[in-house]
C-alpha positions as a Markdown table, in Angstrom:
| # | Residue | x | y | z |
|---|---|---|---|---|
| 1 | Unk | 141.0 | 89.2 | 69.6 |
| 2 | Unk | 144.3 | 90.5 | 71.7 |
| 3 | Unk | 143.9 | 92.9 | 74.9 |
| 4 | Unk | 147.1 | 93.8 | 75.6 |
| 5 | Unk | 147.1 | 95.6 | 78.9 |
| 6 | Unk | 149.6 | 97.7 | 80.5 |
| 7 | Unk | 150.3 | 98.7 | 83.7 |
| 8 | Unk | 148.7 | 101.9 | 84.9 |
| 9 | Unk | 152.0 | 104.6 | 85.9 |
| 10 | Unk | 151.2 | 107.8 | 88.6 |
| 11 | Unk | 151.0 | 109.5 | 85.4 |
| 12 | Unk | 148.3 | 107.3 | 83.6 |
| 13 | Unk | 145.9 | 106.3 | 86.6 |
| 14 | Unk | 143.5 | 108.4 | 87.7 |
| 15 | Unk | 141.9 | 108.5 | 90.7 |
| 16 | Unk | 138.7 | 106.4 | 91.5 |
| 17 | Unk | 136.1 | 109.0 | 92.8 |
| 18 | Unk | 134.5 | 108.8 | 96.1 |
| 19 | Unk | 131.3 | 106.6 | 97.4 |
| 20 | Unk | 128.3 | 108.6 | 96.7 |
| 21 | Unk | 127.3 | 110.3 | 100.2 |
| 22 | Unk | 124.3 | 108.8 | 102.0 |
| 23 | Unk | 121.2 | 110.5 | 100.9 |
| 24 | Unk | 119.9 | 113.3 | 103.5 |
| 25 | Unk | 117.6 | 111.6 | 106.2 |
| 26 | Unk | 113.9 | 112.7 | 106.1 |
| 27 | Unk | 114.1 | 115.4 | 109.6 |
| 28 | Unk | 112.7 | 113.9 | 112.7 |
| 29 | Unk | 109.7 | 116.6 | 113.1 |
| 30 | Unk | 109.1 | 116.0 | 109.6 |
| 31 | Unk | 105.2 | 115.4 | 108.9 |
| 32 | Unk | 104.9 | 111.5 | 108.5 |
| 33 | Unk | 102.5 | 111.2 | 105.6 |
| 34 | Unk | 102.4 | 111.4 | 101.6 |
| 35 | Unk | 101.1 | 114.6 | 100.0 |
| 36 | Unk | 99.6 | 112.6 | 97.2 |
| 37 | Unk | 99.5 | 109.1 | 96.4 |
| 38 | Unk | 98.0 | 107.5 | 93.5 |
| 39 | Unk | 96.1 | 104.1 | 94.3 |
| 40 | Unk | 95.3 | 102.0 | 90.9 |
| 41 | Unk | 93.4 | 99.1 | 90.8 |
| 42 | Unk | 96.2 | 96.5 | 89.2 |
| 43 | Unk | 96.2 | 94.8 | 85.9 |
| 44 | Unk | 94.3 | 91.4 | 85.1 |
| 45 | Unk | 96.7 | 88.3 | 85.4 |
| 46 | Unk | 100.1 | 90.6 | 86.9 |
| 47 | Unk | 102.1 | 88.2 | 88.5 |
| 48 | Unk | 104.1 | 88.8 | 91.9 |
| 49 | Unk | 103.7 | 91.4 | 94.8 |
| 50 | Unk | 106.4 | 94.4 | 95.2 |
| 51 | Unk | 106.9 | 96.8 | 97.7 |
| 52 | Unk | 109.4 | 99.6 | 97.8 |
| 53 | Unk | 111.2 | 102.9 | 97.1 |
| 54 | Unk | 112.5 | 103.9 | 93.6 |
| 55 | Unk | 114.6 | 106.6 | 93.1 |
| 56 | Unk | 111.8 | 109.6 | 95.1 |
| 57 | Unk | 109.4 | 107.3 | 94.6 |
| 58 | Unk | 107.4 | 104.9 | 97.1 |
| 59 | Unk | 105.7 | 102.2 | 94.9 |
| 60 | Unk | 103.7 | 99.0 | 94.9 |
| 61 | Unk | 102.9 | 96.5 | 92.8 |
| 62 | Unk | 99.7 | 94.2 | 92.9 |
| 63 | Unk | 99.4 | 94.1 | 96.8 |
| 64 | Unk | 96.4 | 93.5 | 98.3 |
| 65 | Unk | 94.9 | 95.6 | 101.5 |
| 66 | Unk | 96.5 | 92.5 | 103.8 |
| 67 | Unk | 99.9 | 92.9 | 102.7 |
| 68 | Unk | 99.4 | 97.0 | 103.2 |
| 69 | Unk | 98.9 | 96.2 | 106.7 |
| 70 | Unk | 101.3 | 93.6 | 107.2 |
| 71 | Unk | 104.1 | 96.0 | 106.1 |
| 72 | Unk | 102.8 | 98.8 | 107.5 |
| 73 | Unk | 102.9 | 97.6 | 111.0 |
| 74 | Unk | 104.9 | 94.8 | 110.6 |
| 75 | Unk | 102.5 | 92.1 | 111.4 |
| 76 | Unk | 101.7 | 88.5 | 110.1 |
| 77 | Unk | 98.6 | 87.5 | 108.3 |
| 78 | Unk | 97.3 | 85.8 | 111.2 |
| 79 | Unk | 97.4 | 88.8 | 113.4 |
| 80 | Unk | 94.4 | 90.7 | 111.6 |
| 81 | Unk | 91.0 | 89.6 | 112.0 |
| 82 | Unk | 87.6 | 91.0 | 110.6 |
| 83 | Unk | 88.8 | 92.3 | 107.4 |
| 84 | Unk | 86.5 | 91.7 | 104.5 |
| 85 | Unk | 86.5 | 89.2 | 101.4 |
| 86 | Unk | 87.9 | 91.9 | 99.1 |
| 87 | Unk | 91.1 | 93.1 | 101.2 |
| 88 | Unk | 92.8 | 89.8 | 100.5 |
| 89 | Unk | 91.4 | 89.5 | 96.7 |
| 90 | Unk | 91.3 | 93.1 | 95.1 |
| 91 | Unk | 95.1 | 94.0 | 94.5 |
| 92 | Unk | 96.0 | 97.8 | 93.9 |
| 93 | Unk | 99.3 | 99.4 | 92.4 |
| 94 | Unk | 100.4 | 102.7 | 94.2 |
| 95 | Unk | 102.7 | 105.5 | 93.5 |
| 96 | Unk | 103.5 | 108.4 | 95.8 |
| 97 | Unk | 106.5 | 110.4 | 95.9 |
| 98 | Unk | 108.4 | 110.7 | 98.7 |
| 99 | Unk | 108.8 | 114.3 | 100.7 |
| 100 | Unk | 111.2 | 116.3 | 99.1 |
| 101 | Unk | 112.6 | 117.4 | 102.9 |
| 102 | Unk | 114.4 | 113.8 | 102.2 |
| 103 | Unk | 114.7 | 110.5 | 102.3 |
| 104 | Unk | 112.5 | 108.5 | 105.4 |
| 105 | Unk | 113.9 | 105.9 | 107.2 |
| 106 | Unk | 112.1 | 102.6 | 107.5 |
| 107 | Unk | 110.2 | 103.1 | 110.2 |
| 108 | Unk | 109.2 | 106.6 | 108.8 |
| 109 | Unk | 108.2 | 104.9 | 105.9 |
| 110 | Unk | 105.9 | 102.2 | 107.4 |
| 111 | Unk | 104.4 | 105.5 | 109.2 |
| 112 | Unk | 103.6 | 107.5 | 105.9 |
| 113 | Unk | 102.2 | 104.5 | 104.6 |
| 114 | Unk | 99.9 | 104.0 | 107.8 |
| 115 | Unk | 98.3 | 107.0 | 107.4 |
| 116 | Unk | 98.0 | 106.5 | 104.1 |
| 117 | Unk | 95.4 | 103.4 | 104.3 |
| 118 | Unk | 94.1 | 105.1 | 107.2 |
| 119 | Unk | 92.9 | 108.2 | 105.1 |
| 120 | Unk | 92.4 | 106.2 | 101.7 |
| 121 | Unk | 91.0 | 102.6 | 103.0 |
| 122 | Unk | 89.0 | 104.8 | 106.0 |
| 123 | Unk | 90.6 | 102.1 | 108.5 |
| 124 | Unk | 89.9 | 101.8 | 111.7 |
| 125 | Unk | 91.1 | 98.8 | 114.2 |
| 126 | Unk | 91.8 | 98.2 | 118.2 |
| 127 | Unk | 94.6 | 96.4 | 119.5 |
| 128 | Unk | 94.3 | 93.1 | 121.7 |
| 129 | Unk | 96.7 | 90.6 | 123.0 |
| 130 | Unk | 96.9 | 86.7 | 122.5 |
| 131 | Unk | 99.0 | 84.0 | 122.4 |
| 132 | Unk | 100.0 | 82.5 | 118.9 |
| 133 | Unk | 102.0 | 80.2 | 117.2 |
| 134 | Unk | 105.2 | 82.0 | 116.4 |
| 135 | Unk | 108.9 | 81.9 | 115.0 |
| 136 | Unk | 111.7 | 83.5 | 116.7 |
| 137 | Unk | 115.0 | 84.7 | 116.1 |
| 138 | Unk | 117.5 | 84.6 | 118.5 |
| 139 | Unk | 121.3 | 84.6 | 118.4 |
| 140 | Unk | 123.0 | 81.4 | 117.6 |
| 141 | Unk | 124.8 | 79.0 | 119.8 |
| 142 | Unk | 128.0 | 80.6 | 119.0 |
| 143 | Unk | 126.8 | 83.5 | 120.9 |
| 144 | Unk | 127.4 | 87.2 | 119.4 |
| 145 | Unk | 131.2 | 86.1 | 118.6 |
| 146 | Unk | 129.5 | 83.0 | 116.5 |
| 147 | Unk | 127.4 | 85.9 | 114.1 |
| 148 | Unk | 128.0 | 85.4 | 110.6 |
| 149 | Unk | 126.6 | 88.1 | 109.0 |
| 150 | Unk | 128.3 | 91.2 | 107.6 |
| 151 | Unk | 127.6 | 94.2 | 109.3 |
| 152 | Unk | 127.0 | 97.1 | 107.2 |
| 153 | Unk | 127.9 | 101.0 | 108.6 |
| 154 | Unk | 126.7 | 102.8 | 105.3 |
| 155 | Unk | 124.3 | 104.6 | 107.6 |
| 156 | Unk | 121.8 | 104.2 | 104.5 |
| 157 | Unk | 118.1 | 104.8 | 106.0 |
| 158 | Unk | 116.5 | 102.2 | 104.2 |
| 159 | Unk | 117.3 | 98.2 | 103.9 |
| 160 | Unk | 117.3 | 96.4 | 101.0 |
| 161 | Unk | 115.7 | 92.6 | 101.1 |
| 162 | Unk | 114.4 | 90.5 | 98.2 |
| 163 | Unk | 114.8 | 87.3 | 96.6 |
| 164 | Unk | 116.5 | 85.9 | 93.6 |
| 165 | Unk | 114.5 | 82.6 | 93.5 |
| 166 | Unk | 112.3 | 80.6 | 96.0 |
| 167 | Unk | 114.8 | 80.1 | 99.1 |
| 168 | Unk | 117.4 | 82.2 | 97.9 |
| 169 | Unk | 117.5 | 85.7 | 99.9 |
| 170 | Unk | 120.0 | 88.8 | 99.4 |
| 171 | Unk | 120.0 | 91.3 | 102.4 |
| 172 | Unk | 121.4 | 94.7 | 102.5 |
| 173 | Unk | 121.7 | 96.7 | 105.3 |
| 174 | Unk | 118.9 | 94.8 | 107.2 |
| 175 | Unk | 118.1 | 94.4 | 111.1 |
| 176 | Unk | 116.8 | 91.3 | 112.4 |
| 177 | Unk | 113.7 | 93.5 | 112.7 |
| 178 | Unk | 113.8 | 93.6 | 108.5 |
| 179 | Unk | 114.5 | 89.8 | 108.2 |
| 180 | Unk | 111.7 | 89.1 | 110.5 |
| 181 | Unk | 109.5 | 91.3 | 108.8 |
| 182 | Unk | 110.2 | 89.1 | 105.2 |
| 183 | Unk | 110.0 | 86.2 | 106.5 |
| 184 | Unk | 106.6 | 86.7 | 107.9 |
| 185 | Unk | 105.2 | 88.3 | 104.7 |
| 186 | Unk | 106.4 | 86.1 | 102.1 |
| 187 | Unk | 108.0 | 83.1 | 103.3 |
| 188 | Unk | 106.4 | 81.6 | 107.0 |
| 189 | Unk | 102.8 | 80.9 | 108.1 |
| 190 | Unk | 103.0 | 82.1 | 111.1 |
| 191 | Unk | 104.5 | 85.5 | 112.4 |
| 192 | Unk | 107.8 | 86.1 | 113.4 |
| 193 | Unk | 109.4 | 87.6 | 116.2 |
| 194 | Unk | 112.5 | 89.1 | 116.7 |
| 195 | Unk | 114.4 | 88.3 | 120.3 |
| 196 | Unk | 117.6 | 89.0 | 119.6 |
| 197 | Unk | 118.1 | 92.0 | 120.9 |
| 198 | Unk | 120.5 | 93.2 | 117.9 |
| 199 | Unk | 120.1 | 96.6 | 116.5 |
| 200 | Unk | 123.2 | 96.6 | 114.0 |
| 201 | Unk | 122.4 | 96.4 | 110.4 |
| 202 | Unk | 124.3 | 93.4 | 108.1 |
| 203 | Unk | 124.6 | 91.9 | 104.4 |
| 204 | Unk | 123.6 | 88.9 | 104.2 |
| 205 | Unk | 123.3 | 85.5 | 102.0 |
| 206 | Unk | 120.8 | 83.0 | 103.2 |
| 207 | Unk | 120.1 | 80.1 | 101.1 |
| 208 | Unk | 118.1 | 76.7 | 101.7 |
| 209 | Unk | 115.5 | 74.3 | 100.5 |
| 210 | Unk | 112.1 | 75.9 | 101.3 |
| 211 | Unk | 109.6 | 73.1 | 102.5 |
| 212 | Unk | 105.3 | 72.6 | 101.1 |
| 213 | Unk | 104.7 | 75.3 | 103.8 |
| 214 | Unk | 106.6 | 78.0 | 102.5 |
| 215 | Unk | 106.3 | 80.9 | 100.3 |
| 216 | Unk | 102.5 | 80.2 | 100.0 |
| 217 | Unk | 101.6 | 83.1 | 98.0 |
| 218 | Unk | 104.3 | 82.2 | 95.3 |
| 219 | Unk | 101.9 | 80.6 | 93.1 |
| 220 | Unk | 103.1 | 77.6 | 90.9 |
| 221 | Unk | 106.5 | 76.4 | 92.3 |
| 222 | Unk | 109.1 | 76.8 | 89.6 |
| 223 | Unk | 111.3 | 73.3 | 88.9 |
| 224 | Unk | 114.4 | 73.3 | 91.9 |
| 225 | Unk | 117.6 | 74.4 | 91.0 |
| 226 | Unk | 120.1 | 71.8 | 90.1 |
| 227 | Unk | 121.7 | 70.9 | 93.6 |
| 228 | Unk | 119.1 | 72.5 | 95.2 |
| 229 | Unk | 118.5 | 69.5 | 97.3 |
| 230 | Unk | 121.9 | 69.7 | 99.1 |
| 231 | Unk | 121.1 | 73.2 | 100.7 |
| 232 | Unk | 119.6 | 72.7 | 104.1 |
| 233 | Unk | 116.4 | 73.5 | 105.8 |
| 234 | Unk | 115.6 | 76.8 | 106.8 |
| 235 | Unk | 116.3 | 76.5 | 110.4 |
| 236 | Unk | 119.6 | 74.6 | 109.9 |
| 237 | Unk | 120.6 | 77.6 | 107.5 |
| 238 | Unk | 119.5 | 80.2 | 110.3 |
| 239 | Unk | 122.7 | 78.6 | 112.2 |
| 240 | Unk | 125.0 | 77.6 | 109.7 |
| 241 | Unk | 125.0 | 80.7 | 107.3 |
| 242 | Unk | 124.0 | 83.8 | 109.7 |
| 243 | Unk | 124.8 | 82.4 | 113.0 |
| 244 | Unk | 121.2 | 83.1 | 114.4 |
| 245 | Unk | 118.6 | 80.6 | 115.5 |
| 246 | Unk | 114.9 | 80.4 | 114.1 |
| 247 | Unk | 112.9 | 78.4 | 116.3 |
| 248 | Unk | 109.3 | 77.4 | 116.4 |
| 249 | Unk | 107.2 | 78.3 | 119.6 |
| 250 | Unk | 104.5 | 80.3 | 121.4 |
| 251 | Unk | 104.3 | 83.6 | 122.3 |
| 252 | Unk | 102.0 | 86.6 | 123.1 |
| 253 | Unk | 101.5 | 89.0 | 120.2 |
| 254 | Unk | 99.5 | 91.4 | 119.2 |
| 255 | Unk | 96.5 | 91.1 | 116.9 |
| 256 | Unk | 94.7 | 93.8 | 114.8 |
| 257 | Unk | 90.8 | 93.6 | 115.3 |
| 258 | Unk | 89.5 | 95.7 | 112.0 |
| 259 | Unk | 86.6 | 98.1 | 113.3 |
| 260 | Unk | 85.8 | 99.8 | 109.8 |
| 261 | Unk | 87.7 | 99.8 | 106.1 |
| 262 | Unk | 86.4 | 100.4 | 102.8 |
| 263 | Unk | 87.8 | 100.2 | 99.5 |
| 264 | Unk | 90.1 | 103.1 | 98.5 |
| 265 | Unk | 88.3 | 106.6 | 97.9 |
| 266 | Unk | 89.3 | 108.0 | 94.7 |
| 267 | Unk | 92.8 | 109.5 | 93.8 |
C-alpha cells in the first residue's frame, strides 16, 4: 500500500513534549526498611532468578536466601560461609512496595532489603577479613580519555542491568560498582572488585563469548548465536568495548560468617 508523506509546516507540527522528570528521590532521613513485604515460597519448575523494582514495587522472582545476601550487600557467593543446605535450595518470590516518601536509590534499596532478611530470615552474621581469589576492574590502558562507555546524567536513582542472552549485557545508568555487582552474581566464580575509582554513571553494550566457567547458575546452555564465535573473551571485551580492564588476582575481602538464620517467619 502507498504512504505518501508530507512535510510537516510550523502550522502542522506540533511540539514533541518534554522528558518525563526524574522521579522524587526517597529523603535521606527517610526510614530504610519496607512496611510490609510479602515472602512466597516460588513455584515448582520456575525458571530464572529476577531482582528488581517495578513501577512502586520492589520484586523478586525465584531467589534463593544466597542471592538475598549477595545483592543485599554486594557480595560474591564465596564470601558467606555457614549458611545452611536450604538457603541455596529453597527459592522464594517477594513483593513489597516501595515507601510512598519516593523512590530509593540503590544503595537505599540494598539497605531496605537488609533489614528485611534480617527481620524475616532472623539473620545474624560477623564480619572477618581474608584473602581471596578475585576479579578487578580497573581503567583501561587508554587511561580515562581511552573510556568507552556512555555516560549517563539522567540523575535517575536506580540503574538498570540485565541480559538479553548468555554474554550479551545492556547497562543503563550503571557505576562500575553496578557492573561489578552482576558480574559477580550471575556471571563470575569468584567476586569482583571494583578499583577504578569512577563514580560517574554510563550506558553501556558489552558483548562476548562467555567460557564453561560462566554463568553457572544458567542452567542448560542455549545453542550460540550465529557468529557468536567471533566475539571475544570477556576480558578482551572489558578493553575493547568499555575501555576498562578485568583482571584476575588476589585481594583481601571481606567474608560474611552466618551466626543464626532461619527460614522466613510468616507474612
Amino acid at each position: 500500500m502507498p504512504l505518501p508523506l508530507r512535510r510537516a509546516t510550523k502550522e502542522t507540527a506540533w511540539e514533541l513534549p518534554p522528558p518525563p522528570a526524574p522521579p522524587k528521590a526517597l529523603p535521606s532521613d527517610a526510614k530504610l526498611e519496607f512496611e510490609v513485604a510479602t515472602i512466597k515460597p516460588s513455584p515448582d519448575g520456575q525458571q530464572g532468578i529476577g531482582i528488581n523494582v517495578q513501577g512502586r514495587e520492589f520484586r523478586t522472582r525465584n531467589t534463593k536466601l544466597t542471592d538475598l545476601l549477595t545483592f543485599a550487600y554486594g557480595l560474591h557467593a564465596k564470601q558467606l560461609i555457614g549458611l545452611p543446605n536450604w538457603a541455596d535450595n529453597d527459592r522464594y518470590d517477594i513483593l513489597a512496595p516501595l515507601p510512598p516518601e519516593g523512590m530509593p536509590s540503590d544503595p537505599q534499596l540494598r539497605t531496605m532489603l537488609q533489614s528485611l532478611i534480617k527481620d524475616r530470615f532472623a539473620l545474624q552474621f560477623h564480619k572477618e577479613k581474608r584473602e581471596l581469589s578475585v576479579y578487578t576492574i580497573n581503567i583501561g590502558k587508554g587511561g580515562a580519555a581511552g573510556i568507552k562507555m556512555t555516560k549517563n546524567d539522567s540523575k535517575q536513582p536506580l540503574p538498570g542491568l540485565g541480559f538479553q542472552g548468555l554474554g550479551r549485557m545492556r547497562a543503563t545508568n550503571a557505576t562500575m560498582a553496578d557492573l561489578a555487582g552482576l558480574l559477580q552474581f550471575m556471571v563470575l566464580d569468584r567476586p569482583v572488585v571494583d578499583q577504578s575509582g569512577i563514580a560517574d554513571r554510563y550506558d553501556f553494550m558489552l558483548n562476548w563469548t562467555p567460557d564453561e566457567f560462566q554463568f553457572p547458575t544458567a542452567g542448560p546452555r542455549p545453542p550460540a548465536a550465529p557468529g557468536a564465535d567471533s566475539l571475544p573473551d570477556l576480558l578482551t571485551a572489558f578493553q575493547e568495548q568499555l575501555g576498562m580492564k578485568l583482571e584476575a588476582t588476589k585481594a583481601q575481602a571481606d567474608v560474611f560468617v552466618v551466626d543464626k538464620v532461619s527460614r522466613p517467619s510468616e507474612n
